[in-house]
N, C-alpha and C positions, 0 to 999 in steps of 0.2 A: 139068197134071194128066195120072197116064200112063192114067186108064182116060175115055177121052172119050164112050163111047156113049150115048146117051139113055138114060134110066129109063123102063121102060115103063109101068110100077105104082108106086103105096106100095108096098108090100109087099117089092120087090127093094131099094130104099130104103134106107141105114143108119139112116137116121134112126123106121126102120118101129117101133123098142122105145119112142121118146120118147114115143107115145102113153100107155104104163104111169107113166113119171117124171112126166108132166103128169097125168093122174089122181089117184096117190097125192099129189103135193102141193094139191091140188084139196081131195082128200076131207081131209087134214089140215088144212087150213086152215078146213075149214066144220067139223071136230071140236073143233077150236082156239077157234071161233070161238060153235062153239052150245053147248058144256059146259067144266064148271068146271078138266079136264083142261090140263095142262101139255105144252108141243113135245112130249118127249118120250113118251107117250104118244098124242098125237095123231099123228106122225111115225108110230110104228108102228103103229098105227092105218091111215094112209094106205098103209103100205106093203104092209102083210096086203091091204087090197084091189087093189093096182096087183099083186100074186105072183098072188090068185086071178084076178082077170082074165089075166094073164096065161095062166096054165093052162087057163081054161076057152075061151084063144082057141086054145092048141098044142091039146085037145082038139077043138075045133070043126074043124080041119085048115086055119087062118085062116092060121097063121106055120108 
């Protein structure tokens, strides 16, 4: 690996977005799961929430 220095935070982390892709598949699968709606609607369903999170965390000054 060429960049070896410890991670200080999540946050500096690549892996800091995967929090949004775990979410939206989260919230899609309990949309999936509690109404009569099909993947793909619940898919974007899940996704709409993982964008708006998203934003309300660039808002927050999170990321």
């Amino acid at each position: 690996m060429a960049d070896d220095k410890p991670l200080r935070s999540f946050r500096e982390s690549p892996w800091r977005y995967s929090q949004f892709a775990i979410l939206g598949l989260i919230v899609a699968g309990l949309v999936k799961w509690l109404s009569p709606l099909g993947w793909l609607p619940a898919l974007a369903i899940g996704a709409a929430v993982a964008v708006a999170y998203l934003l309300f965390e660039k808002r927050r000054g999170v990321i």
